[in-house]
C-alpha positions in Angstrom: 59.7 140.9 25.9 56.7 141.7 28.1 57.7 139.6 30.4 58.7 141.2 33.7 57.6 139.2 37.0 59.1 136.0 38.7 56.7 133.7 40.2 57.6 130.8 42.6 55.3 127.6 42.5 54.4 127.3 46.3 53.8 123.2 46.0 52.1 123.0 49.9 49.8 125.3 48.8 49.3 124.1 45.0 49.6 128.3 44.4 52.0 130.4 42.5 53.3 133.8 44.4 55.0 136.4 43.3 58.6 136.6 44.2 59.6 139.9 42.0 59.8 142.2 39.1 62.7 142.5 36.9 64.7 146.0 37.6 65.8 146.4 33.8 64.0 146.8 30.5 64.7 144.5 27.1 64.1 145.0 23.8 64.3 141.6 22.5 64.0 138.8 25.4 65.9 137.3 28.2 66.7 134.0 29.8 66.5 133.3 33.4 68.9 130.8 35.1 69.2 129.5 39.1 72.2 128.3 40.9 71.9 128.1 44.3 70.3 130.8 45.8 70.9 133.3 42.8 68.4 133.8 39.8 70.7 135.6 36.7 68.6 137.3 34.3 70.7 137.0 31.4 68.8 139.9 29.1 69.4 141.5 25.8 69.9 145.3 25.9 67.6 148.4 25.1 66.4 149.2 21.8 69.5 149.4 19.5 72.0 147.8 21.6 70.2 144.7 21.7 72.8 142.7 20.4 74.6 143.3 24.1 73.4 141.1 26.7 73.9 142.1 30.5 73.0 140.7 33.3 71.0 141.1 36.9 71.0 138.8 39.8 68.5 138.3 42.2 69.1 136.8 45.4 66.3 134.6 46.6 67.3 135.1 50.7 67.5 138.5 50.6 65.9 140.1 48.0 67.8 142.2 46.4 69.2 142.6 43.2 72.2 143.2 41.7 74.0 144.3 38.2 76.9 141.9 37.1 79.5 143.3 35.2 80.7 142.5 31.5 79.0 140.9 28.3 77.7 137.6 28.1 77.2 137.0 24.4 78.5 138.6 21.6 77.7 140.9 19.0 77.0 138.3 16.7 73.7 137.3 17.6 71.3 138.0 20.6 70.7 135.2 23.0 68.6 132.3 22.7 68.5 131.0 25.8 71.2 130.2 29.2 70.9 127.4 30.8 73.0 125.7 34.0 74.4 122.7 34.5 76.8 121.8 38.1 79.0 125.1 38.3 78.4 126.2 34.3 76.4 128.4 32.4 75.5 127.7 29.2 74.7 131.2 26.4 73.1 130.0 23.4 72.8 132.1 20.1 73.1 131.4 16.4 76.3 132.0 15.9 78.2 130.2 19.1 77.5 128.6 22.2 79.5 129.9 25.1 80.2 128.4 28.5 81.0 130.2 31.5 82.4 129.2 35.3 80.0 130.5 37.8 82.1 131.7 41.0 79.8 133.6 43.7 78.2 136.8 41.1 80.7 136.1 38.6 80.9 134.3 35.7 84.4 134.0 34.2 84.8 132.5 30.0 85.4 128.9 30.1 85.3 127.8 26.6 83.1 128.8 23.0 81.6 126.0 21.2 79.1 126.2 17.6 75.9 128.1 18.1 72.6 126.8 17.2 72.3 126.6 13.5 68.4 127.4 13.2 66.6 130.1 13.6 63.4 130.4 16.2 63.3 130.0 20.0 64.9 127.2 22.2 63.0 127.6 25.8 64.3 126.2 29.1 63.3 126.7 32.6 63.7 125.7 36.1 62.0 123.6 38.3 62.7 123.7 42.2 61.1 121.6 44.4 61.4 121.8 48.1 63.9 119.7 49.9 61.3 116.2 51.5 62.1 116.8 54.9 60.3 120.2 54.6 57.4 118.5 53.7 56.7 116.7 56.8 
């Protein structure tokens, strides 16, 4: 929950640097997810509404953020973790798993699926390395 910076591991220089801060608080936690050149901060809302998840969008080129409309998980349960994988996104609570189409900032209902029968934390991140030819 305290967690509210985004830090890029600079390989070249064997450093981390701050990229930025989240604009929104959370009461309970968030998940962070990359495709392309967007970071979605998939996060569960403030203090009694927690069980409503929202979402921000940070574009890494320019810097700014964004709100995306709608609800991403539903009132069942709050989020576990999102992860992506090719053009999906993946919301994981107890009570269902949902998958969503990403399409520029939005993210359209694909399909729900089980949730994650246990309780606890399932963490993922996101590992970006830069492309070889920038090495040289």
């Amino acid at each position: 929950m305290e967690t509210t910076e985004i830090y890029e591991y600079m390989s070249r220089k064997d450093e981390w640097r701050l990229v930025t801060t989240l604009i929104r608080q959370q009461s309970y936690g968030h998940s962070m997810v990359g495709h392309r050149d967007n970071l979605y901060v998939v996060r569960n809302g403030p203090s009694a509404d927690f069980l409503r998840c929202l979402m921000d969008c940070y574009n890494l080129t320019s810097g700014q953020w964004s709100s995306l409309p709608g609800h991403f998980v539903n009132s069942k349960g709050s989020l576990f973790t999102a992860l992506v994988r090719s053009d999906s996104v993946l919301t994981l609570n107890r009570s269902m798993t949902q998958e969503f189409a990403i399409n520029g900032k939005t993210w359209k209902p694909r399909r729900q699926m089980k949730g994650f029968p246990r309780s606890g934390s399932v963490w993922t991140f996101l590992l970006r390395l830069p492309d070889a030819r920038m090495l040289q």
